[in-house]
N, C-alpha and C positions, 0 to 999 in steps of 0.2 A: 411571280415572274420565274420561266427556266434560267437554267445554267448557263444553256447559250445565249439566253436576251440579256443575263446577268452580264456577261463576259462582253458583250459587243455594246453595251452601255456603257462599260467602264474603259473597254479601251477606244470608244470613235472619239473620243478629246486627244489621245494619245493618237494613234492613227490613222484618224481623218477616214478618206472615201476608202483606204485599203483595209480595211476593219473586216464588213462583209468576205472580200476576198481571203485576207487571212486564213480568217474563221472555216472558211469552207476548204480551204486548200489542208487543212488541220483535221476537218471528221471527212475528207477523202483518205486520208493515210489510215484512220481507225477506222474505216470503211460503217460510219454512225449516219444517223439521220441525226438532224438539231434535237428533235424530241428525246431522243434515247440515249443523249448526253448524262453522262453521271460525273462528279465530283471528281474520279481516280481520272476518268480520261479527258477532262479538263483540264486538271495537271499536267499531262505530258501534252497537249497541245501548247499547252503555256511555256513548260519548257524544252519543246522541240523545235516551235513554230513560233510563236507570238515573239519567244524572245531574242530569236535572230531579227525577227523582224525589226524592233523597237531598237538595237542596236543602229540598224540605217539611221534615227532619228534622234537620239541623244546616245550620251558615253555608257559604256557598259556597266559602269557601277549604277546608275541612274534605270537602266533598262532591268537591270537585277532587281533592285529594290521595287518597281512595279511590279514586276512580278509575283516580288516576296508575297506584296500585301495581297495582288489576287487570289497567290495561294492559302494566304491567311483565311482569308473571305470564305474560302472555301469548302478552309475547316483539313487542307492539304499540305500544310506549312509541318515545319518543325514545332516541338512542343514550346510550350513560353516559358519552361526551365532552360532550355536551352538559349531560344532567343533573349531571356533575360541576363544570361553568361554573358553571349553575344554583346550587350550592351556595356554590361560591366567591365568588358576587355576593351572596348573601347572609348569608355570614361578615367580607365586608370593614361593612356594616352594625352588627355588633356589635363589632367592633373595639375599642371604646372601652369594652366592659365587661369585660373578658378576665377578672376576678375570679370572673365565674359560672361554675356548674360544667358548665354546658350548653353555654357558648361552647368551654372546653379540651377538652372531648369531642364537638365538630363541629368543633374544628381539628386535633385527631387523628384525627379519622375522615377529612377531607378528605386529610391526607399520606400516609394509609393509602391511601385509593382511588388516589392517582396513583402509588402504588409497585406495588400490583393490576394494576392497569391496564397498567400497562409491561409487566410480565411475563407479560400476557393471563392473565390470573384473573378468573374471572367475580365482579364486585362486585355483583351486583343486590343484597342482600341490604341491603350495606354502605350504596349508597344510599338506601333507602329508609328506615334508618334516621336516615340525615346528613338527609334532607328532614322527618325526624317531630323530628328537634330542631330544626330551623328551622323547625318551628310551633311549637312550646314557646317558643323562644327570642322568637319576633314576639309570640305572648301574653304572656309575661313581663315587654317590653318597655310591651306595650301597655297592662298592670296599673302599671306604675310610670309613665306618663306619664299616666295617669287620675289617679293617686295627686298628680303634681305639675300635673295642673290644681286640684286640690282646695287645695292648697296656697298655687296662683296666686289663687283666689278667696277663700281665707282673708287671703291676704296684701293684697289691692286692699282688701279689707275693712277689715283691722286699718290700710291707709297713709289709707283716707279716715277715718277717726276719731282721727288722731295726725297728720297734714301740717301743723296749726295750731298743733304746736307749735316748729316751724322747726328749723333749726342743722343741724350736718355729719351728726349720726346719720340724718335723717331724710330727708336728700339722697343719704345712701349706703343707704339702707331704698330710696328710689326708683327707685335706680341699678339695687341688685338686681334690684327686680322686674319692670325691662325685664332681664336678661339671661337672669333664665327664663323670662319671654314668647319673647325668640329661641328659644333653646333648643327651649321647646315647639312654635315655629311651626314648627322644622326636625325634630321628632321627635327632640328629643337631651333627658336627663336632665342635669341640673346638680343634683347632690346637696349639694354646695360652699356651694352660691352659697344652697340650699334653707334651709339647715340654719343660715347666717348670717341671714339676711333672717327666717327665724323668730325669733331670737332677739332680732335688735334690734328686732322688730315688738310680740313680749311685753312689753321693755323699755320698751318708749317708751307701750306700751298700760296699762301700770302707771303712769305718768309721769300720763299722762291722767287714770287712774281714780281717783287721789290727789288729796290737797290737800293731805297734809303732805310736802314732799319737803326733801333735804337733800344739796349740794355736788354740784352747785349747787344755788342759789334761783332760784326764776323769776323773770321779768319779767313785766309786764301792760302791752303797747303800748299803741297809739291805740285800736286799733280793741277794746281787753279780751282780744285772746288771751292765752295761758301761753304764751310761748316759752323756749327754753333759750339762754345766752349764743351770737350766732354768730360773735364771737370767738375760740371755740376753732377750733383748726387741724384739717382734714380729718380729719386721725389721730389727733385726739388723744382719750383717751376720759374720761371721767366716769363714776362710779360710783354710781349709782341707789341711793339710801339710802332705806325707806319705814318710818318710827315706824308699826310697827302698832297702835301703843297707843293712839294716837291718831286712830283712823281709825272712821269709823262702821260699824256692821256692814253696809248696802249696799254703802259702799266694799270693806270687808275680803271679802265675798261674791267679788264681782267679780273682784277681785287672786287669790281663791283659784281663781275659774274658770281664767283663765286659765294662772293655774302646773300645772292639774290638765291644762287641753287640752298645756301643752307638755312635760309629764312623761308623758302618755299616748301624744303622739306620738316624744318621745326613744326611748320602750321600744320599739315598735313598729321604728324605725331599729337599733336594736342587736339585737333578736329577727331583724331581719332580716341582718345584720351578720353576726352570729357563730352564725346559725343551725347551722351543725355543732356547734359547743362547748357548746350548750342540749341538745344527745343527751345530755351527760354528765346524769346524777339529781341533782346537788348544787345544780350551775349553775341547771339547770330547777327543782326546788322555789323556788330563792334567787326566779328571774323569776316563777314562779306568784304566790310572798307579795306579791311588788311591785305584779302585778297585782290580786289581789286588795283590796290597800291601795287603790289605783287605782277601785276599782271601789266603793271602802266613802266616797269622797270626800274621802282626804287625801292631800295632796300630797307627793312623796314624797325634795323635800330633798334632803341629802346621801346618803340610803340610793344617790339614784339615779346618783351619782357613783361610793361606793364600787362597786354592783354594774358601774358602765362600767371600775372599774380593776381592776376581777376577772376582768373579763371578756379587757383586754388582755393582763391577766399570763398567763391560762389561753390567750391565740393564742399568747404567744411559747412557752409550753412546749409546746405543740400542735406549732409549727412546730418545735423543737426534735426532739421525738421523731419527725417525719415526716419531717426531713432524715434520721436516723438509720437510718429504717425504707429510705427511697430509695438512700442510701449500703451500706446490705445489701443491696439486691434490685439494685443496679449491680454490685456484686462480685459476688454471686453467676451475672448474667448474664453478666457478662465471663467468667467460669468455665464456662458453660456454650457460650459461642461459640467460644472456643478448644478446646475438645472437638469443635467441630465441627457444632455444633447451630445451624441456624437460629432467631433468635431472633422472625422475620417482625413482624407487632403491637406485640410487646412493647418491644422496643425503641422503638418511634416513643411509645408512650403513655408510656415513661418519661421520656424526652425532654423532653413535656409536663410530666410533673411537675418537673421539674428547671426549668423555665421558670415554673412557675407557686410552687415554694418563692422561687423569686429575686424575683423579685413579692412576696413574702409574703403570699400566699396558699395556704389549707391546701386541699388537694386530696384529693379522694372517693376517686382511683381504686384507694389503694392496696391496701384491701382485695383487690379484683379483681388487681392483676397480682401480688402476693401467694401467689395463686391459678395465675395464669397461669405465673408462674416454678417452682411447687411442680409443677405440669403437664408445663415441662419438662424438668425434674429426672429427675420421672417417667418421663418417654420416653428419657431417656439410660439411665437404669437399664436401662427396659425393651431399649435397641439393644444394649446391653453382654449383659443375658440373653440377647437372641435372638442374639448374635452365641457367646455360647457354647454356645447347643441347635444353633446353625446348623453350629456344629464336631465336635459329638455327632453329630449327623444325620448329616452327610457321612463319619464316621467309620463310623455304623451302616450307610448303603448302601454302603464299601467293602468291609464284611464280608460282607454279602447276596452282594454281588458275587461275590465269592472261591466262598463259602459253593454259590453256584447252579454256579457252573460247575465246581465239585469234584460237586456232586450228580448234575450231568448229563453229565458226560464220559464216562460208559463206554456213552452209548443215539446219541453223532453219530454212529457209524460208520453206521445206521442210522436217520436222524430221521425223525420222525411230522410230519406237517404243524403239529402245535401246539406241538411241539419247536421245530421253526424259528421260529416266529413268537416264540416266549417267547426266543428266541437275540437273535432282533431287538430287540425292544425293551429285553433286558436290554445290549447294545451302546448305544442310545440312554443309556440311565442311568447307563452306564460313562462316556462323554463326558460328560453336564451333570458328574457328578461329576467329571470329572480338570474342568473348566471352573469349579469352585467353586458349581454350582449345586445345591441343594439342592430336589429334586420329591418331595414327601411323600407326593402322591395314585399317585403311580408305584411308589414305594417299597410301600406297602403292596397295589396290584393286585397285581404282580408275586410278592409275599410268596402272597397266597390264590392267584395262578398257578401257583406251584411246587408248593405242594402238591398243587391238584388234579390238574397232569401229573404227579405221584411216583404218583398215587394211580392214575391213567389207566395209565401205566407197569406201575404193579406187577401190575398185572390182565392184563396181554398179557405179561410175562415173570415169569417165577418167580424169587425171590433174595431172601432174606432181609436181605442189605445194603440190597436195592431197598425194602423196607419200610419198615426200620429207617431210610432218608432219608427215606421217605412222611413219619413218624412228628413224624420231627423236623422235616420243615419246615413240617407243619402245627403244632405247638407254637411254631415259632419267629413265624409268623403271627398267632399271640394277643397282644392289644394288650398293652401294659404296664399292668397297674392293680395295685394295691397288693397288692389281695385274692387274685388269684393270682398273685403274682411266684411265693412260697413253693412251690409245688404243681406249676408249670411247672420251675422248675431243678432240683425233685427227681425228675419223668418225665424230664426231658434227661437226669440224671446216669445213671436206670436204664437207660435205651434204652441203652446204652453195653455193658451186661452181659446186660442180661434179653432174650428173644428176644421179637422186636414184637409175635408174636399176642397174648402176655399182656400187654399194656399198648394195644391199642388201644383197646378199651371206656374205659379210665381219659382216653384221648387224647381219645376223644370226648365222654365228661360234662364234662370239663375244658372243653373248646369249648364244650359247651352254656351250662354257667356263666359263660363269656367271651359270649354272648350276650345271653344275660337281663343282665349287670353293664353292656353296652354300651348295652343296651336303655335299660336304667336310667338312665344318665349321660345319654344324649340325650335323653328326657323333661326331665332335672333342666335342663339347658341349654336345651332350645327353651323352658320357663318363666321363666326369667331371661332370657330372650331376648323374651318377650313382657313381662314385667315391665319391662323397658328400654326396650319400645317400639321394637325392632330388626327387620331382616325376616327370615321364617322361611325363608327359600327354602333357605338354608345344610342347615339341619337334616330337613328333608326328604330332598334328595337323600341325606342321609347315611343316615336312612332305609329308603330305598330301598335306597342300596347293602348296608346290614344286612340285608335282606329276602332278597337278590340272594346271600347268601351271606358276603359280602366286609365286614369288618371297617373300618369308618371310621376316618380319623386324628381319634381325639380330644383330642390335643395343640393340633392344628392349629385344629379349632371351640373351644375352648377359648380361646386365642389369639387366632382371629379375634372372637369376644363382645367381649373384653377391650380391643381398638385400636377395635371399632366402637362399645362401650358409652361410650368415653372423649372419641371422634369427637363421638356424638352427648348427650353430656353437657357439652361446651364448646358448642356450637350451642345448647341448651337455656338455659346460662348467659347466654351474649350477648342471647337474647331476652328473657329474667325481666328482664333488665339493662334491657331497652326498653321492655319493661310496668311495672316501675319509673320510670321513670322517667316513663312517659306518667299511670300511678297517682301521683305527687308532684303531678302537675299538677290532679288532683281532690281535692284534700283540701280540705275544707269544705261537699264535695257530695254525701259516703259514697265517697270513693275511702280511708280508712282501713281498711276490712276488707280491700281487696282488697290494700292495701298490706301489709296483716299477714301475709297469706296467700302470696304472691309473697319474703316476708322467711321466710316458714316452708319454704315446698319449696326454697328456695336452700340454706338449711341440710340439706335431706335430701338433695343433688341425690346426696351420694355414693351414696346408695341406691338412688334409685329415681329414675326419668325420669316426671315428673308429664304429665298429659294436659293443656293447654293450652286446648284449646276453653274451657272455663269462664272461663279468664283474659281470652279475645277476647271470649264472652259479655259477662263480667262491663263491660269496658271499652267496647264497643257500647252495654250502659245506661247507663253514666255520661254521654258522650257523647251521649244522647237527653236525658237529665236538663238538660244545659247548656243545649241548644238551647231546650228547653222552658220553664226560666229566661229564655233570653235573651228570649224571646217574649212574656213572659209581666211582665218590665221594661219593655220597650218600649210594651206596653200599657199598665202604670200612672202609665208617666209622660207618654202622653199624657194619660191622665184629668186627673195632677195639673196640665199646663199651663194644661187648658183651664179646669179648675176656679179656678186661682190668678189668670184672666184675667176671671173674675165677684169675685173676693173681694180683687182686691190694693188698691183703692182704700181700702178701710177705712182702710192705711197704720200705721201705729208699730212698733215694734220685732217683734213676730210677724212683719209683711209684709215688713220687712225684711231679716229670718235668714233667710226664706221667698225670697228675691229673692237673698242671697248662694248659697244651696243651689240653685237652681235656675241658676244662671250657672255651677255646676258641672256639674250633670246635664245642663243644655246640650252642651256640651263633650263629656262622656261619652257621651253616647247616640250621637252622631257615629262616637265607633269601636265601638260595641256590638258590632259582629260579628266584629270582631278580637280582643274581648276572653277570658282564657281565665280559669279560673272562679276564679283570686283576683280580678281584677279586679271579675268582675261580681260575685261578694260584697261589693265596697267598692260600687261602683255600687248595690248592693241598700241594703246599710247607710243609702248616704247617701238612698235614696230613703225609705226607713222615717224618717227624720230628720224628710224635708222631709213627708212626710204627717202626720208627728205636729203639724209646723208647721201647717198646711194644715190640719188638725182644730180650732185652736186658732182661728186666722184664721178659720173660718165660724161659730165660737160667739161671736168677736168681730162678724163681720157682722151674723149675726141679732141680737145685743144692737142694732148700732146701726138696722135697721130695727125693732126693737119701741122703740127712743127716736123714731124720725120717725115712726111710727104714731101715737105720742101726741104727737107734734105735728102734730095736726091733719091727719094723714095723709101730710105732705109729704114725697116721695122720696127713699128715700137718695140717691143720686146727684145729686140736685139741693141738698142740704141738706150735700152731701159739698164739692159743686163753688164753696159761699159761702165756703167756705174754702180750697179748693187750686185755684188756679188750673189749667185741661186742661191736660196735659202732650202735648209732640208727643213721638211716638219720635225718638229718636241716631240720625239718619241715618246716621253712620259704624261705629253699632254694628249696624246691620243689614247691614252687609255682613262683619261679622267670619263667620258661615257659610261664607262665598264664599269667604275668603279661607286659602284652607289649600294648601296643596304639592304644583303641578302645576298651580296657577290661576296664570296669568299678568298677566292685567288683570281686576280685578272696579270698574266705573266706573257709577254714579248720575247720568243727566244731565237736566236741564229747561231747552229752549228753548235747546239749545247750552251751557248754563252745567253745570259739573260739581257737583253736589250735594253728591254724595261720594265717597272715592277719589281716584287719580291717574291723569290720562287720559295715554296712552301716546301717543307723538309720531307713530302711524300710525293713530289715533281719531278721522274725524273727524264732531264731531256730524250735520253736512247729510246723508253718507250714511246714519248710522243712522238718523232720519227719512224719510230716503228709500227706504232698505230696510223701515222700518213700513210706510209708506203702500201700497209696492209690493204686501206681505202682504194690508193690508187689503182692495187691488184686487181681488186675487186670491180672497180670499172673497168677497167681494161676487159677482165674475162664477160662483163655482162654486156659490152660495146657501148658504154655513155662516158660522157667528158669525164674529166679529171672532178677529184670529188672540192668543193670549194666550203663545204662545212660539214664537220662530222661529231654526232650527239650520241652520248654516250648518258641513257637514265640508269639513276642510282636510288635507292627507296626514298631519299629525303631531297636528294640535288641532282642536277644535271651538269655533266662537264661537255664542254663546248671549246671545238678544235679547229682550227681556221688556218690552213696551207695559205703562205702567202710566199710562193717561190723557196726563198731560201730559209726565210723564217714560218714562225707559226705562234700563231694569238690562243692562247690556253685560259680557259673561263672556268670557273668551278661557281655555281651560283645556285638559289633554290631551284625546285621544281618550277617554282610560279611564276619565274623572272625569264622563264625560256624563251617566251612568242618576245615581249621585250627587246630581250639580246638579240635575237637575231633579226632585229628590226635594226635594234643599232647596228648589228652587224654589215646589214647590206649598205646602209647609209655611210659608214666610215671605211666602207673595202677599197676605195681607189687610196683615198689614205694611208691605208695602212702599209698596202703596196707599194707606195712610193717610199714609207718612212726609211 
């Protein structure tokens, strides 16, 4: 196959009907024909052309890494020292989660590639799949730090309607929710700190939502808040006691909301948790009723306790039967390395799991090296067999041996030139044999050689002996098959007595029948050879040499099927293993069929060798599905900004739910493109939330312009504004955008005075006025508008300057965060204008 059939194979799953196009709009610029395609300028079609292209169609981290691999493919990539750094920098990353089952299988794969590697083994394979789990792994991460922005805006939420009522709980509720603000502002998950700061935030939100409460009693200060004694000591705790009997059914509503949001979000942490142990059918029905209850709107109590100590009891047995299962598959590999067996993989992935039982953590992989150890069990049986055919062998060509040169010793006094030449190379075969070599395809030429010199022989001398060796060494030539062992050692025994003319006719239908039986056999094999998806080249030649006269070794293609069907049935495995694994990452988006499918040829792998294209199909549309989602989010929620920036003034509790959800999608939509498709599921969810809000908020609007219509026609917003006084925007909250990891200085100044932010001790305002002004000049003398952003690269970062009338927005950020920033830039400029 060419370069270019190579490259338009691999990308029409990826590109569809624009593939062709592509392609050609790519060897027009190199001014190539398809044929004259080479490697170097496949490359720069890949990253000139292909990869703007594939940017239309998925996120540009995703459109880079196909690329990578095409370039890999092509032998165009970076070296694998380098892309193994690559991986290493970002395995020290995930560090902190080592529980996942996608970090222990990019930390085995890395120890894997550097023991590869050492021994020069070609790893391409290996990396590319280390590089597809560290996209998994960055989704993964980037669904659970979406997850705990959601969390951060629930929680700011639940500390502004509970701060009023004071004391240590509500000090250590604050404390929290700065240490998961750090956290998120470094990219780090704090599940700890999550899952505490939840709890005292329900508590204290039931504290609120009540009026009867008990041990303690509130107080009512100066100013009429409820607070709780703040004599109690830091640590010290109190037990929230609420008479629901006494509670009005708004109140009792309320209390039941919230035990409903923190029993929905428990289960969600534990589904996520013990996600293995929910495989088991007991477990999962137990979690469906919960859900269900969940979802019928009652809350679910103690049930939710006992199923969390069900849940622990069924890790430890978990972990118990897994130690078990690891402690067999170590003996039995220490058994099989003292045999002598390289145990290569296997051992390093065990490793892992013996590091990740001590963790107590239950690990996936055993199924697989389960697998991998039964494999090499397998191949030890298999050396032990071949090492006894290989003793049989050698034994059979020392008899050929003997056998040939007792046949031919009465015709050297005179040899024929094919005499000599069959002397010759039966010397050759004398040596491999005394040399322990075992040549099969030798062995059996020589076999059909003798016979047909006995046969050449006995036509130029007369001798009945001379026959009767014809006879028999065309007999002995006949392969071994079952069907005529019987019929061949009963000719051998007659030749012995009966004189050769009457048994040659018998010698030759017997050949005939050894023909058509061999005929037969190498059909039945080159079919199972295509059934495996193996190459035919073997069975051909054999073929041929059948045609040729000469008898194949069908021990040997036998044998060969059998190390290549097993070759490429563990290659087959390892990739199902990838497609799983990339299929986990689509569930919620129709990556379950494919994942069912991929679970079903794994189970048949002993059978048959499945065609795979579909599977690359399959995961190419999932893959455009995401992208399409992502696009397709991004658009709605701009709708809903702009929409909530006509309707938020109404104000009460709609605009306000409407105001916490939207300080989340905030947040989210920033890593939208890193996000992989649990994430943007949650990111989807919460945006169906907030439009539902957002529906509700515009039939509150339009009520309150059909009340100003009939007063006298006078404006909402002027009839809005007799009672809320304008609100300016949080100056410091408009630079929370700016302010993410790899921004250096994000600083607000007017007239020299800092606004917002913290001006860095090399900031100084005169020059940033001065670098305005200089800008403005500049337009002025070249005739275009006033300049509205002015970028100044520096060898590591870029400072980014933002005229906003009297003020000016000052960025100091990497190189790499620049297209970024001035993405937020354009999107917060009326903002910032206004602040």
């Amino acid at each position: 196959m060419s370069i270019y059939e190579t490259l338009r194979t691999q990308l029409e799953p990826l590109l569809g009907p624009r593939t062709e196009a592509v392609l050609q709009e790519g060897l027009k610029r190199l001014q190539l024909s398809p044929e004259a395609l080479t490697p170097p300028q496949a490359a720069q079609i890949l990253k000139r052309v292909v990869y703007r292209e594939l940017q239309g169609v998925m996120s540009p981290a995703e459109a880079k890494r196909q690329v990578q691999a095409l370039l890999d493919a092509l032998g165009e990539g970076p070296p694998a020292e380098a892309r193994l750094a690559e991986l290493e920098a970002g395995l020290k990353r995930f560090n902190l989660y080592f529980e996942w089952p996608e970090v222990q299988r990019l930390r085995g794969l890395v120890q894997l590639i550097r023991r590869e590697l050492a021994e020069g083994r070609d790893v391409h394979e290996l990396l590319t799949e280390g590089h597809e789990l560290l996209e998994i792994l960055e989704e993964k991460l980037q669904s659970a730090l979406l997850r705990q922005a959601r969390d951060i805006s629930d929680l700011e939420a639940a500390f502004e309607r509970v701060k009023t009522v004071g004391g240590p709980k509500v000090r250590r509720l604050e404390a929290l929710i700065h240490q998961i603000q750090e956290a998120q502002a470094q990219e780090t998950l704090a599940p700890a700190e999550v899952e505490r700061a939840r709890a005292l935030a329900a508590e204290l939100r039931k504290l609120v939502e009540s009026s009867v409460i008990q041990t303690p009693a509130p107080n009512e200060n100066e100013e009429g808040l409820i607070t709780v004694d703040d004599s109690l000591a830091e640590d010290e705790e109190f037990e929230l006691v609420i008479d629901l009997d006494q509670l009005t059914p708004e109140q009792a509503g309320r209390i039941k909301e919230i035990d409903l949001a923190e029993d929905r979000r428990r289960l969600e942490v534990l589904a996520e948790r013990y996600a293995l142990l929910l495989e088991r059918e007991e477990l999962r029905q137990e979690h469906a009723a919960l859900t269900a209850q969940l979802e019928a709107g009652e809350p679910l109590g103690d049930a939710l306790e006992a199923f969390e100590a069900r849940l622990q009891e069924a890790h430890r047995e978990a972990l118990a039967e897994a130690r078990a299962r690891y402690e067999w598959l170590a003996e039995r590999l220490r058994a099989l390395e003292a045999a002598g067996v390289d145990p290569g993989p296997v051992r390093t992935r065990l490793e892992l799991v013996k590091e990740s039982l001590d963790a107590r953590v239950l690990p996936k992989e055993l199924p697989d090296l389960e697998q991998a150890v039964a494999a090499l069990e397998a191949q030890l049986n298999a050396q032990k067999k071949a090492q006894a055919q290989r003793e049989t062998r050698l034994k059979a060509q020392r008899a050929f041996i003997e056998e040939a040169r007792a046949a031919t010793a009465p015709y050297r006094d005179a040899p024929t030139p094919e005499l000599t030449a069959f002397l010759e190379a039966l010397e050759q075969l004398e040596a491999r044999t005394r040399a322990g070599e075992v040549d099969e395809a030798q062995l059996a030429h020589l076999k059909n050689a003798l016979a047909q010199l006995l046969a050449d022989l006995s036509h130029q001398r007369e001798g009945v002996e001379l026959k009767r060796a014809h006879l028999r060494a065309a007999l002995q030539a006949l392969p071994d098959l079952p069907e005529l062992a019987e019929a061949r050692d009963a000719l051998l025994a007659e030749l012995e007595t009966t004189p050769p003319e009457a048994l040659a006719e018998r010698v030759e239908a017997l050949a005939q029948r050894a023909r058509a039986q061999v005929h037969e056999c190498l059909q039945a094999l080159r079919a199972q050879a295509e059934r495996y998806r193996l190459p035919l080249e073997p069975f051909t030649a054999a073929e041929a040499q059948l045609a040729a006269g000469e008898f194949p070794d069908l021990t040997a293609l036998e044998r060969h099927l059998t190390e290549a069907f097993e070759a490429r049935k563990e290659e087959v495995r390892e990739l199902l293993n990838r497609f799983e694994a990339a299929a986990q990452s689509y569930k919620g988006l129709g990556g379950e069929p494919l994942l069912q499918r991929i679970q079903e040829l794994k189970a048949r792998l002993d059978e048959e060798i499945p065609d795979l294209t579909p599977l690359r199909d399959a995961l190419a549309q999932l893959q455009r599905r995401k992208q399409e989602l992502r696009t397709a989010l991004r658009r709605r929620y701009d709708h809903l900004r702009k929409a909530y920036a006509t309707y938020q003034r109404v104000g009460g509790e709609t605009a306000h739910q409407l105001g916490v959800l939207l300080n989340f999608l905030d947040s989210g939509v920033a890593r939208l493109d890193r996000l992989g498709v649990k994430g943007l599921l949650e990111f989807q969810r919460a945006l169906e939330e907030a439009e539902r809000y957002l529906a509700q908020l515009e039939l509150e609007y339009t009520a309150a312009q059909q009340v100003a219509q009939e007063l006298q026609g006078a404006d909402l917003d002027q009839l809005l504004s007799v009672f809320t006084p304008e609100e300016r925007p949080n100056r410091a909250a408009l630079l929370e955008p700016f302010q993410i990891r790899g921004v250096d200085a994000a600083v607000l100044l007017e007239n020299g005075r800092v606004l917002a932010g913290e001006r860095p001790p090399w900031l100084e305002p005169a020059l940033v006025e001065a670098l305005v002004e200089d800008a403005q000049a500049l337009g002025a003398e070249i005739g275009t508008p006033a300049a509205k952003l002015i970028v100044l690269t520096l060898p590591d970062h870029a400072l980014i300057v933002v005229p906003l009338k009297t003020r000016q927005l000052v960025l100091l950020a990497e190189k790499a965060l620049l297209s970024k920033l001035v993405h937020q830039v354009e999107r917060s400029y009326a903002a910032l204008l206004d602040a």
